[in-house]
C-alpha positions as CSV (number, residue, x, y, z in Angstrom):
1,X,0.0,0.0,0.0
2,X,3.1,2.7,1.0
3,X,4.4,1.6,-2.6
4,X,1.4,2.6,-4.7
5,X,1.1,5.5,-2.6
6,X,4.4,7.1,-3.5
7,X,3.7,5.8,-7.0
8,X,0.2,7.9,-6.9
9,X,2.3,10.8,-5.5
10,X,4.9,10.8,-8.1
11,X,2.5,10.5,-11.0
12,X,0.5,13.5,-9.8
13,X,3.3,15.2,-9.2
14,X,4.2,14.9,-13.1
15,X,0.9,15.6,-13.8
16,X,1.0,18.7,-12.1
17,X,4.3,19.6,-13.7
18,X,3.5,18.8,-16.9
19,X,0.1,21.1,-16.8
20,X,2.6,23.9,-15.4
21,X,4.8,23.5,-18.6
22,X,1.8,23.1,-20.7
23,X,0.1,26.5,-19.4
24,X,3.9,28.0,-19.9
25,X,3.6,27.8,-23.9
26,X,-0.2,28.9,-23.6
27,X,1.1,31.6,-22.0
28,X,3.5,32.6,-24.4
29,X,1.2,31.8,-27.2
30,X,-1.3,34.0,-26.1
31,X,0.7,36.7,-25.8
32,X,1.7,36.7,-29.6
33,X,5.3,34.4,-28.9
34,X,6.3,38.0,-27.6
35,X,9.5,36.1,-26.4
36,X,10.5,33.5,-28.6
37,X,9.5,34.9,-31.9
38,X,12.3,37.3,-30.7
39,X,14.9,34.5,-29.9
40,X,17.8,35.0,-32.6
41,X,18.0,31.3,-33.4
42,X,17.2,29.5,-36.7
43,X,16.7,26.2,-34.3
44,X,13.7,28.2,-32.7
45,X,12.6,30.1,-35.7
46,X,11.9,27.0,-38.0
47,X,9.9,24.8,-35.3
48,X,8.2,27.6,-34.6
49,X,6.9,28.5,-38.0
50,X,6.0,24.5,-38.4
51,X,4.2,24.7,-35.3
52,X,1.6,27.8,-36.8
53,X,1.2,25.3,-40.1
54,X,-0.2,22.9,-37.1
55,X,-4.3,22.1,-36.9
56,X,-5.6,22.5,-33.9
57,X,-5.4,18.9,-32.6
58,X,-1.6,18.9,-33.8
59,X,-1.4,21.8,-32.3
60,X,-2.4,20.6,-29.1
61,X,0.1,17.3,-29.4
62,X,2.7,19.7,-30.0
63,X,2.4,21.2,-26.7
64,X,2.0,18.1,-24.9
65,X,5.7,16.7,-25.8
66,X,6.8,20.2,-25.3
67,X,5.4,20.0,-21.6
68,X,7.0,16.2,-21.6
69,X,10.8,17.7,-22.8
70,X,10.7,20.2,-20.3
71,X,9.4,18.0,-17.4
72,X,12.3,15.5,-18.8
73,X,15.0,18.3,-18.4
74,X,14.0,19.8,-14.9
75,X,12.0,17.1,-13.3
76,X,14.5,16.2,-11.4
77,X,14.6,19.3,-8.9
78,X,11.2,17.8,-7.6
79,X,12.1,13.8,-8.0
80,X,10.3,13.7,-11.2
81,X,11.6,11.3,-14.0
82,X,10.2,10.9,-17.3
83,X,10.7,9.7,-21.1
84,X,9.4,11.9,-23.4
85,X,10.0,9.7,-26.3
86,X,7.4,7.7,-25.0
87,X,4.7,10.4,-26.0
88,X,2.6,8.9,-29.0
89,X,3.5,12.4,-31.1
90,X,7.2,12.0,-30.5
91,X,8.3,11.1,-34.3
92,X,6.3,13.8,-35.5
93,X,7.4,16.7,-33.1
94,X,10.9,15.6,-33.1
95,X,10.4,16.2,-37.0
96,X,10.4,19.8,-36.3
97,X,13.8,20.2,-34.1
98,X,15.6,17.7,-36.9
99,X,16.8,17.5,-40.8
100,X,13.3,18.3,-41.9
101,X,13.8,21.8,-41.2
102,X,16.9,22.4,-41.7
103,X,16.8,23.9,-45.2
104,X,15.2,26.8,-43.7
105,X,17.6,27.5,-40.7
106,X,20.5,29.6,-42.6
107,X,22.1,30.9,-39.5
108,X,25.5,32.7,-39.3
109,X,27.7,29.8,-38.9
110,X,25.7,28.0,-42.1
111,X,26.3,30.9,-44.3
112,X,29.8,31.5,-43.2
113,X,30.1,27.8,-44.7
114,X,28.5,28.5,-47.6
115,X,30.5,31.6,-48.4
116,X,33.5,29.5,-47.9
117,X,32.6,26.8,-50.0
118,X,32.3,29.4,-52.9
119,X,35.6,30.7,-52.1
120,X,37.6,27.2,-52.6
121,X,35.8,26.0,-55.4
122,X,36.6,29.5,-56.8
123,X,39.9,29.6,-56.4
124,X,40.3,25.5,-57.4
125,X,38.6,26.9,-60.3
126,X,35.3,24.6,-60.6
127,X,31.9,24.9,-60.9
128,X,30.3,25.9,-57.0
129,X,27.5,23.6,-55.7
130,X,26.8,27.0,-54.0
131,X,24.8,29.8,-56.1
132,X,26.0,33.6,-57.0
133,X,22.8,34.6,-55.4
134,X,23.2,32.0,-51.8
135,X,26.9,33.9,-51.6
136,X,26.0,37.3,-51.7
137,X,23.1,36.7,-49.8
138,X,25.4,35.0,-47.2
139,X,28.2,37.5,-47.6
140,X,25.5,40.3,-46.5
141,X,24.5,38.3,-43.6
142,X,28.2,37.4,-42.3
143,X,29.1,41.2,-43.0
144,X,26.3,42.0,-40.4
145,X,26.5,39.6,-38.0
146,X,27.9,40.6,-34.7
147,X,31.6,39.2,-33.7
148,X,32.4,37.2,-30.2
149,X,34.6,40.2,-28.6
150,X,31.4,42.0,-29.1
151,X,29.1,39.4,-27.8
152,X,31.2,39.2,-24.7
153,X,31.2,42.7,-23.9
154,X,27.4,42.8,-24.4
155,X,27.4,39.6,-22.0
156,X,28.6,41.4,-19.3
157,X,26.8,44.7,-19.3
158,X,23.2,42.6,-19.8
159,X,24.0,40.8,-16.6
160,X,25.1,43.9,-14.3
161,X,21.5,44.3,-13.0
162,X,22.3,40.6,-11.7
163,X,25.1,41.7,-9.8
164,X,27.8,40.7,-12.4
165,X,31.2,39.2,-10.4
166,X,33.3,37.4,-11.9
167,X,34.1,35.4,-14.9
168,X,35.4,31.8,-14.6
169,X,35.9,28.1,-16.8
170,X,32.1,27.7,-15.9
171,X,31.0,31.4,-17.0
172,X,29.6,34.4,-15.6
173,X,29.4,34.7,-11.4
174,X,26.2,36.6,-10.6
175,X,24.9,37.6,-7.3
176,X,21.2,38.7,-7.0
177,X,19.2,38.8,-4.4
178,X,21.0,36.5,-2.2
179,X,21.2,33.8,-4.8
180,X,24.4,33.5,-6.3
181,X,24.4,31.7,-9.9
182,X,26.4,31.2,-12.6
183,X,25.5,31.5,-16.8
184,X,27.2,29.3,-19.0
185,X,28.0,31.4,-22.2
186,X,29.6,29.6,-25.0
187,X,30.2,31.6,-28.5
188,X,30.7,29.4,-30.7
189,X,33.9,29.0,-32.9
190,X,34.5,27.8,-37.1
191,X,32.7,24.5,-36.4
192,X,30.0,25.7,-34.4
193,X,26.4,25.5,-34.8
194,X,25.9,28.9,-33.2
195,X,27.1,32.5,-32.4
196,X,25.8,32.3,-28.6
197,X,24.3,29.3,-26.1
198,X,23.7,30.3,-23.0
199,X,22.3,28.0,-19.9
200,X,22.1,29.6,-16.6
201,X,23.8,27.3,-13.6
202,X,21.9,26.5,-10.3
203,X,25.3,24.9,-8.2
204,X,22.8,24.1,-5.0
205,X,21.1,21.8,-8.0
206,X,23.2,20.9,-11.2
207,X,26.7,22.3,-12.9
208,X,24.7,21.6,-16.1
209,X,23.4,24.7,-17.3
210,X,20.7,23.0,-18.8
211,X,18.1,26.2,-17.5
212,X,17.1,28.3,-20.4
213,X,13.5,29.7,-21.4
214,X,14.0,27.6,-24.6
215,X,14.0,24.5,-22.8
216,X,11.3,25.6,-20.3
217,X,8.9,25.6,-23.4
218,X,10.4,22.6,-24.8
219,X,12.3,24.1,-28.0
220,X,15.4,21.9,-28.4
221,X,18.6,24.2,-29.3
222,X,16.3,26.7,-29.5
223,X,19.2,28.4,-26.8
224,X,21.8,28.1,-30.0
225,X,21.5,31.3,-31.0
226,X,22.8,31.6,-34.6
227,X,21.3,34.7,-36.2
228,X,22.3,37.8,-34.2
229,X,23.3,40.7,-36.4
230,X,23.7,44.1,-36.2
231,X,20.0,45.4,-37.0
232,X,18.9,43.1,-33.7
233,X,21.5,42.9,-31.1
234,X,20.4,45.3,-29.1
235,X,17.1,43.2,-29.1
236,X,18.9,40.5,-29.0
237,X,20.8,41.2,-25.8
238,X,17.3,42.8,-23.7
239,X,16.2,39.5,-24.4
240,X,19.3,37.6,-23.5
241,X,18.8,39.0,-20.3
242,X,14.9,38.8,-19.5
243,X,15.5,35.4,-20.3
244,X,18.5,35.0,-17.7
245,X,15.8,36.3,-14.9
246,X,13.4,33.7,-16.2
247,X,15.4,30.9,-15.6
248,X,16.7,31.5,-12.9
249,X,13.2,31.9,-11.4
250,X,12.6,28.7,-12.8
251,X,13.1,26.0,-10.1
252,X,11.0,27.9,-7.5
253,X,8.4,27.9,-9.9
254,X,8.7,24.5,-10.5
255,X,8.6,23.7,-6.6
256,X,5.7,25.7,-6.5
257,X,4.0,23.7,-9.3
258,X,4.7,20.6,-7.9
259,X,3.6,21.5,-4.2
């Protein structure tokens, strides 16, 4: 009987997280995507277009293993462990974070590829599988995207308001109302997939900075950002760090949730 009770606990306890995750996409949805529209990352931008192609029963599936990826990736704060790949819409919401999309997700690093593709096959002098119109259009968007030594000074100035310490192999020390925490910046490099990832650390729970807002709606990667350039950084940055609060908000939220 004391084993089926804590077997009743935990699966209400994932039901009640997964409703919390569930109502954070409503949320978001309702609002216009006022906050992930905004996300400069062709890993967010591509799902989400396929997800306003959705009925409204796909729709609603779509959600649900969004709700099941984030109760996957923070469940654990509350004892709550999941498979997500169990959900019956896996294959097809999967589809939308994998190859299927990726024509459409021309990011920074991608075009700087594709501008140096057509730079070797020009100077080996043969025909390039890459277009005169794909290289200038990737040559204009590599001549506005914003560097890393700008990104890093940007970094630092969004997180002041959380009480910006120190800088160390883990990332950027923070100290905000009591809490001290740590984001996990990466920028990228010639074979990255992005320009920015960010993850905000919890030490009292995990070194993995696995927190982002990304996650928390169940958008996988969608934290690679790969298309900030100079028309939207400033945008780009505001959001970096409303997102930062969000997450690190997130596991007393999810306490809550759970309660």
């Amino acid at each position: 009987m004391a084993l089926s009770g804590a077997i009743m606990a935990a699966q209400h306890c994932s039901e009640r997280l997964l409703d919390f995750f569930r109502k954070e996409f409503q949320h978001e949805e309702r609002q216009g995507f006022p906050r992930l529209s905004r996300v400069p990352s062709t890993f967010a931008i591509a799902p989400l277009a396929h997800y306003r192609s959705l009925n409204l029963n796909e729709r609603l599936d779509f959600i649900d293993c969004c709700a099941c990826w984030a109760v996957a990736c923070f469940g654990f704060v509350v004892g709550v462990d999941i498979d997500h790949k169990q959900h019956p819409y896996y294959q097809q919401w999967s589809h939308a974070f994998g190859m299927q999309y990726s024509c459409s997700r021309l990011g920074v690093p991608l075009e700087r590829a594709c501008v140096q593709q057509y730079k070797v096959d020009a100077r080996r002098g043969v025909a390039s599988s890459v277009s005169v119109e794909d290289f200038q259009r990737a040559s204009s968007v590599l001549a506005r995207s914003v560097k890393a030594p700008e990104l890093r000074k940007r970094v630092r100035e969004a997180l002041r308001p959380y009480g910006y310490r120190r800088t160390d192999h883990l990332g950027y020390w923070c100290r905000h109302q009591g809490h001290e925490f740590c984001v996990h910046v990466s920028y990228g490099g010639a074979r990255a997939h992005h320009q920015l990832k960010y993850g905000v650390v919890h030490p009292e729970l995990s070194r993995k900075p696995i927190w982002s807002f990304e996650n928390a709606l169940g958008f996988v990667m969608g934290d690679y950002w790969d298309y900030i350039v100079e028309e939207t950084v400033n945008d780009s940055m505001s959001l970096f760090a409303e997102l930062v609060g969000y997450s690190l908000e997130l596991p007393d939220r999810i306490r809550a949730a759970a309660a």
